[in-house]
C-alpha positions, -999 to +999 in steps of 0.1 A: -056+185-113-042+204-143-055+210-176-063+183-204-059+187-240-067+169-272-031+160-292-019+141-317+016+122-318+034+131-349+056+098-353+030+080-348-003+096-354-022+088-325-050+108-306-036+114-273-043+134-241-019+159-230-021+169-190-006+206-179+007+208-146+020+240-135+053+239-123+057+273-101+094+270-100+091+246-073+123+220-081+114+197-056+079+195-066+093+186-103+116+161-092+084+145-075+068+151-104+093+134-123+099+106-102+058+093-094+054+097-129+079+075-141+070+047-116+026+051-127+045+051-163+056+018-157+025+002-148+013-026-179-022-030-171-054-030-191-075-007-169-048+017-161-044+051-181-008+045-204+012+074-196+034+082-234+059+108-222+071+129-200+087+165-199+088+204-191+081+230-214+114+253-215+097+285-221+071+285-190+083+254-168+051+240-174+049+201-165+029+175-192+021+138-194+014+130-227-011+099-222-036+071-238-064+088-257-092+077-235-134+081-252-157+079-226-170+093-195-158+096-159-178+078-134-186+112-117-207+128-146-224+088-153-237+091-119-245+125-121-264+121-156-275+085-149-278+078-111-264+046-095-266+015-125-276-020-113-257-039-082-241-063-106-229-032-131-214-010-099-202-043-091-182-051-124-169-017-123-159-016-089-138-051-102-121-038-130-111-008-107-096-034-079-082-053-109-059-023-116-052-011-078-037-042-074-015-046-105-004-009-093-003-019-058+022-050-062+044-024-081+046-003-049+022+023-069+000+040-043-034+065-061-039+088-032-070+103-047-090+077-061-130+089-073-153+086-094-138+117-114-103+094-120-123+065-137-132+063-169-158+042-182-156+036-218-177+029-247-175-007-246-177-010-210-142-014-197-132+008-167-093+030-171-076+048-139-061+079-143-042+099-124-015+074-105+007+096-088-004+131-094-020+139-058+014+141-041+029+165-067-002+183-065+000+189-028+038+197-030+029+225-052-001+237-033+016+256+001-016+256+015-021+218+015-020+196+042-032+170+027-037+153-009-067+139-021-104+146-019-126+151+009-153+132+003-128+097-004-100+103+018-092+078+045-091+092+083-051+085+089-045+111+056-059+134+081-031+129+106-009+138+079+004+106+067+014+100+034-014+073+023-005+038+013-021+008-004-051+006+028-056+043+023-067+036-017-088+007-003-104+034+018-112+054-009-121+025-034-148+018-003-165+051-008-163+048-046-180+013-042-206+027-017-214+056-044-218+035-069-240+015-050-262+044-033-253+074-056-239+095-021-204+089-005-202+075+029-202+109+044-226+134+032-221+168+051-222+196+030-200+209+059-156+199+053-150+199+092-181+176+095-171+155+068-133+150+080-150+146+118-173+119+097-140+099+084-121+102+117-153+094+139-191+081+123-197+046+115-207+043+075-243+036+072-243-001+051-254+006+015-284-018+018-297+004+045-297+036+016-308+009-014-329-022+001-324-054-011-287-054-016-266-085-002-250-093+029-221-099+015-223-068-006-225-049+026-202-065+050-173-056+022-184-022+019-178-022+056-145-036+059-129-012+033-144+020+051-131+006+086-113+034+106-080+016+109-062+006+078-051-031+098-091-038+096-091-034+058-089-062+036-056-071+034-050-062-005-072-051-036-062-084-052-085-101-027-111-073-028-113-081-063-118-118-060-146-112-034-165-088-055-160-115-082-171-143-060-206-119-058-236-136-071-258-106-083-280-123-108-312-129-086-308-095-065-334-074-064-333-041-053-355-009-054-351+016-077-337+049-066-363+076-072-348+103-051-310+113-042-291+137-026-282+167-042-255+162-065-219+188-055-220+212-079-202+206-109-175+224-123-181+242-156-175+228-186-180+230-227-172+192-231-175+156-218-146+149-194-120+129-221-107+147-254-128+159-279-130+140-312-104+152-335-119+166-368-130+136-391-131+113-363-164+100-357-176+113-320-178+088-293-216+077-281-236+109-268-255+084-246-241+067-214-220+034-223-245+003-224-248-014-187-232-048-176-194-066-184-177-059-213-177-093-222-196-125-211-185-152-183-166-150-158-141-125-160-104-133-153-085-128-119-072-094-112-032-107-121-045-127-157-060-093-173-046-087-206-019-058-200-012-031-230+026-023-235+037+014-218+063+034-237+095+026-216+109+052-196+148+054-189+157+056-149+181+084-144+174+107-173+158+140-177+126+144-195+132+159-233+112+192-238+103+178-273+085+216-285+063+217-256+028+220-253+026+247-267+031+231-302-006+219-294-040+227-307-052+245-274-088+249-288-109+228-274-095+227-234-111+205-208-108+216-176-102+186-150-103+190-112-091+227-104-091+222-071-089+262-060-123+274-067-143+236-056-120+232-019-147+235+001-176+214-016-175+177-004-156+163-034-131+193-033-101+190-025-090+192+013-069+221+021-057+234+050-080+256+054-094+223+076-066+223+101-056+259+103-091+280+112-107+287+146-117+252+154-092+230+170-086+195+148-111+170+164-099+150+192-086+112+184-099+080+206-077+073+234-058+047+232-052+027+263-022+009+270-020-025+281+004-058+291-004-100+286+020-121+303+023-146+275+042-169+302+011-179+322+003-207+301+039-218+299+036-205+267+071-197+263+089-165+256+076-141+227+097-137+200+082-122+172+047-101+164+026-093+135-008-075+139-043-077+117-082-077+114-079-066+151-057-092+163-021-093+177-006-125+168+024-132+191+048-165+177+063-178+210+089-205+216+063-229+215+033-220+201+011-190+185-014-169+204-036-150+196-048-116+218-067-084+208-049-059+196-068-027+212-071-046+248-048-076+249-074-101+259-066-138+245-085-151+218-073-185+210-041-206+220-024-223+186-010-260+184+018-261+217+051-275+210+065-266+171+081-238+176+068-214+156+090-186+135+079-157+117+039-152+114+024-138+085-016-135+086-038-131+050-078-132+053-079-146+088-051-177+081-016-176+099+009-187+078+043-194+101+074-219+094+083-246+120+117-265+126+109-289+093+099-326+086+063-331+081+051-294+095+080-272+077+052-244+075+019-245+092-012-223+086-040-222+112-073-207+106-091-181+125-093-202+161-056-215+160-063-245+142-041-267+122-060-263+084-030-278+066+008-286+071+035-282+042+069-308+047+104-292+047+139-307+056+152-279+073+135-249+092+117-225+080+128-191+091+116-170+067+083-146+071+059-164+045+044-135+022+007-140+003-002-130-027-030-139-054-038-176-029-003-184-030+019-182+002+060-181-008+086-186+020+122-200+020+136-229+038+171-234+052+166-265+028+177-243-001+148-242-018+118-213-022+085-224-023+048-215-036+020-229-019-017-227-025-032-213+002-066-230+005-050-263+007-014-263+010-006-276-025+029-272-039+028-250-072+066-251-074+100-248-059+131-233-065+161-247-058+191-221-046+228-228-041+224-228-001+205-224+030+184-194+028+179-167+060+161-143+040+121-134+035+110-132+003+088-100-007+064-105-036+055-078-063+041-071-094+045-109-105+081-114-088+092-134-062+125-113-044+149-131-024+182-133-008+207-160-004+244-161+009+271-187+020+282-200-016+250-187-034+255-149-027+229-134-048+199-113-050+176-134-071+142-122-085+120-154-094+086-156-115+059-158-091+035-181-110+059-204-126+093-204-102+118-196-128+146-168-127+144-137-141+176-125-129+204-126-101+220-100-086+254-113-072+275-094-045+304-111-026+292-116+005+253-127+001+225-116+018+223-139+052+233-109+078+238-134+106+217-116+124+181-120+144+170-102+120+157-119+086+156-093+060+130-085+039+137-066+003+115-034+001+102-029-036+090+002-048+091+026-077+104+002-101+136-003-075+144-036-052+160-019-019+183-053+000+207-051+026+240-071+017+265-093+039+287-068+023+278-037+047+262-020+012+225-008+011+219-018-029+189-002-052+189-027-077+163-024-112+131-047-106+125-056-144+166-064-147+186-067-118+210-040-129+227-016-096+209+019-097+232+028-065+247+017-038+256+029-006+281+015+024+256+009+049+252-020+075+213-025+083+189-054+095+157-041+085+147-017+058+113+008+059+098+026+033+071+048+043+064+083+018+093+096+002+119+080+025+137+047+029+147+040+068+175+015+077+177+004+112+208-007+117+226-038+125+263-040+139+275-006+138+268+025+154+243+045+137+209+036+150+190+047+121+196+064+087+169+077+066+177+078+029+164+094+001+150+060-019+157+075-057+197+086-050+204+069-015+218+101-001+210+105+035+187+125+051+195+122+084+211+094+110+204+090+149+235+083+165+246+054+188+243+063+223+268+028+231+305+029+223+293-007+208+273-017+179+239-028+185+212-046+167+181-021+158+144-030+163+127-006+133+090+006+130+075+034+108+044+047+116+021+080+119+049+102+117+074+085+139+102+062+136+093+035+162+132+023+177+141-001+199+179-001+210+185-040+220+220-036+240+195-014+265+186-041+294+155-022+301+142-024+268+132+010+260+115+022+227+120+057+214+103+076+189+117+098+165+102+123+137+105+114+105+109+147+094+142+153+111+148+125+131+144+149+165+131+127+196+096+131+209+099+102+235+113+075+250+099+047+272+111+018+291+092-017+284+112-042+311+135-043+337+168-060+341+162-078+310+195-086+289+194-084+251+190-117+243+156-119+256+145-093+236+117-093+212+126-088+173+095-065+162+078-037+168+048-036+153+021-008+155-015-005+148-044+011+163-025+037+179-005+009+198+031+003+192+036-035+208+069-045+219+076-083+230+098-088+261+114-112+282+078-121+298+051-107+274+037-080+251+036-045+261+017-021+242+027+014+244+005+044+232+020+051+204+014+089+203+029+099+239+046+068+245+026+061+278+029+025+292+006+002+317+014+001+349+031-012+360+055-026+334+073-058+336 
């Protein structure tokens, strides 16, 4: 991806790297550029890359990072030189790498072409990621990409064209984990249609059946990241990272690898993979870095690694052109990932070359569709949905139920009679809010059953979120809460001016949540200790008064809420200052790629999709009703998943995202008036799922077909 050169900063005489990327005249491309870099430049974590600066060269439009000097040696060329180290090194490498996914992952930072080529491993044994955010200014420069990333690490759905998001990196962290394992990828065709028919298609062989003697546990994690659909993935690198942490390697014996597949060849180079030591420096160790943790004991959780400060960037500027690169000493170049030349070895990059020759893309399973009639059971109506690890989880009016998510066979009935709210499901526990007293929010384990109750003395409406073994949710109590997980111990509470509709959404350390009536603020909270950071006031709060509860989206340094005030705000994560502001009235807010979707609540667009760095619009669907309606909203493959609640026979449409033209529309009951609507629609697995008046329909999300015959 670009060229890499040795520099030095003037002001402050540091060794730094310096990263060309050709700009081609492509605008678009730059302000992608401009804009992933600046969110991967605010990331503060130890084992990610610091990104300096930022700019263009005037004279040529050439694009450069200016970044942390880095000695060492990608993880590519150790495992070319060196083979696969000992389980318990691949397996402290593969922590530190987790450790930073997630602090880049909980600031809405997505890789898109993680490998052994982006880490680093330096001389005293620490793992650095580079690269965060380059692959999609890469492809946007590259006409004849379909795709960003790299063959041999890219998850199946990137195939279908989607955008990648924090599952797709655990995908690729999987094949990392089972290279540094095994020394080969999951998929070793020498063939690119075989491999991308591999990803879409072959069960991964467990590592342990390539290097004997390697743990269960070792394997069955493996497993899990490379599973085919991102909802059977673990459900965030933070917990990826505890598990490989929670690995007890010490005793494991395993046999050493004698032979190995051919390595892909390597590009040609006249230096190790980092900058060259400056004259007078003394060179970094010609030998591999010495095996095993950096330091002894067990190493911290992924969110208590010590963080190194980033150069700040300014939101809304233009980069300087401070002399260009060309002001640099050019002689000792190091050419990193030229994709052109390598696109059709296994670790090239994926072009379209792929999708475009004689053979036809490979075919993709059926899907096929399905009904439960959660009523049979007098289980009440369904009323809201959420979908993982294979399962459908369906809140009712009176209980939870559980049903699989590909054939809507039941798994388990929950506790009858609490009325359940919004569900939210981390490593097989359902976390969902009750009416209050004693059993205010309620988690049940992976058969339904109660594990632990939390007391509130008001509902809880809220959709809990998880992060780090801590759940957060709101009561109409007025207070926001942190509870351990394991047992549902209080860590703290917040108290807010009044009764709280809104779910909070947890990132990079901050707890964001809405309030109205006379507490009308936006209020961003410290997620291990409770206490403000800041609050963003507007006049009317953020309660909506709708069925709806919604969720702030945070991304690229930006909190995206919808105000009582009809205004779609972008508000500053680290200070709660307005970057724009838009008059919008919405219930429900989707990011997915470059584009912010607001279905709409109480007026008579249907949905808008926005550009998420100026709030300019894109495009809108119109209201087909001369009234307003309340918008059901899903984002997925593609398509903009609608469902339009003033229609009595329930009917879904899907939309492209691209343009927001139709591609199809299907009814899901009859003679069924608004109110008895479901809130969600959910997809996963090629489903989308729709709760009506009597059960769950799930619709094949691709052509919109539906069982028959529907309710």
């Amino acid at each position: 991806m670009g060229e890499v050169w040795e520099g030095r900063d003037q002001v402050i005489g540091r060794r730094v790297a310096v990263k060309l990327l050709p700009d081609q005249k492509h605008g678009t491309a730059a302000d992608l550029f401009f804009r992933e870099a600046r969110t991967a430049g605010g990331l503060n974590h130890r084992g990610v890359v610091t990104i300096h600066d930022l700019g263009r060269d005037p004279r040529d439009d050439t694009l450069y990072l200016v970044m942390e000097y880095v000695a060492g040696r990608n993880l590519a060329d150790v495992l070319h030189a060196d083979g696969p180290p000992p389980p318990a090194t691949s397996v402290e490498w593969a922590a530190q790498t987790a450790a930073a996914l997630a602090a880049a992952h909980e600031a809405g930072v997505v890789h898109r072409d993680l490998k052994p080529a982006n880490l680093m491993l330096t001389g005293g044994g620490e793992v650095k990621v580079l690269d965060f955010g380059i692959a999609r200014f890469m492809a946007a420069t590259d006409k004849a990409s379909q795709v960003m990333g790299t063959l041999a690490y890219m998850a199946p759905e990137r195939f279908a064209e989607h955008s990648g998001d924090a599952r797709s990196d655990l995908y690729a962290f999987g094949c990392v984990l089972h290279e540094l394992l095994t020394g080969e990828t999951p998929f070793r065709s020498g063939d690119p249609a075989s491999v991308m028919m591999a990803h879409l298609n072959k069960a991964p062989d467990a590592p342990s059946s390539l290097r004997a003697g390697l743990p269960v546990g070792l394997d069955a994690l493996v497993l899990r990241l490379l599973a085919k659909e991102p909802a059977d993935r673990p459900q965030s690198a933070a917990a990826v990272h505890d598990e490989l942490r929670s690995l007890d390697l010490a005793s494991v014996q395993v046999r050493t690898l004698t032979e190995r597949a051919p390595a892909a060849p390597s590009r040609p180079s006249t230096a190790p993979a980092t900058a060259p030591a400056a004259p007078g420096t003394p060179p970094a160790p010609a030998g591999p870095p010495p095996y095993g943790p950096s330091t002894p004991g067990q190493p911290p959780a992924a969110h208590q690694l010590p963080t190194q400060t980033a150069a700040p960037f300014v939101p809304g500027t233009t980069p300087v052109a401070a002399g260009g690169p060309a002001a640099l000493s050019r002689r000792r170049a190091l050419l990193l990932g030229l994709g052109g030349a390598t696109a059709l070895a296994v670790g090239g990059t994926a072009l379209a070359t792929l999708r475009t020759g004689g053979d036809k893309a490979p075919p993709k399973p059926k899907v096929q569709p399905w009904q439960h009639d959660v009523k049979e059971n007098n289980n009440g109506n369904p009323t809201k949905l959420t979908v993982a690890d294979g399962i459908l989880y369906v809140a009712t009016s009176s209980t939870v139920i559980a049903l699989d998510a590909r054939t809507g066979g039941k798994r388990w009935d929950g506790p009858s009679d609490f009325s359940p709210q919004l569900p939210a499901v981390a490593d097989g526990t359902v976390y969902v809010g009750g009416l209050g007293g004693d059993e205010g929010l309620w988690a049940l384990d992976a058969h339904g059953r109660k594990k632990w109750t939390f007391p509130s003395t008001d509902l809880v409406g809220s959709r809990p979120a998880v992060s780090g073994g801590i759940v957060y949710f709101s009561s109409r109590d007025k207070h926001v809460y942190a509870v351990h997980t394991d047992s549902g111990r209080k860590v703290w509470s917040h108290p807010l001016g009044d009764k709280i509709s809104c779910s909070p959404t947890v990132a990079d350390g901050t707890v964001y949540i809405g309030c109205g009536g006379r507490d009308k603020a936006l209020y961003a909270l410290d997620a291990a200790s409770g206490a403000k950071k800041w609050a963003f006031p507007v006049g009317y709060g953020f309660t909506t008064g709708g069925t709806v509860n919604p969720t702030p989206v945070v991304s690229g340094g930006l909190v995206y809420a919808i105000a009582d005030d009809q205004t779609l705000y972008a508000i500053h994560a680290d200070r709660g200052t307005k970057k724009w502001s838009v008059p919008l009235e919405g219930q429900s807010l989707h990011l997915a790629g470059d584009t912010l979707y607001v279905g709409s609540g109480n007026e008579l667009g249907l949905v808008h999709a926005l550009d998420p760095s100026t709030g300019n619009k894109k495009w809108t669907l119109e209201n087909d009703h001369s009234t307003p309606i309340s918008t059901q909203l899903a984002v997925a493959g593609g398509l903009v998943f609608v469902g339009d609640t003033m229609d009595p026979e329930g009917t879904i449409h899907a939309f492209d995202t691209d343009d927001g033209s139709k591609r199809w529309s299907t009814p899901t009951s009859t003679g069924q008036s608004k109110q008895w609507m479901g809130d969600d629609v959910v997809t996963a697995y090629g489903f989308v799922y729709v709760a009506t008046a009597a059960g769950v329909v799930a619709l094949d999300a691709a052509t919109g077909k539906a069982p028959a015959p529907v309710y």
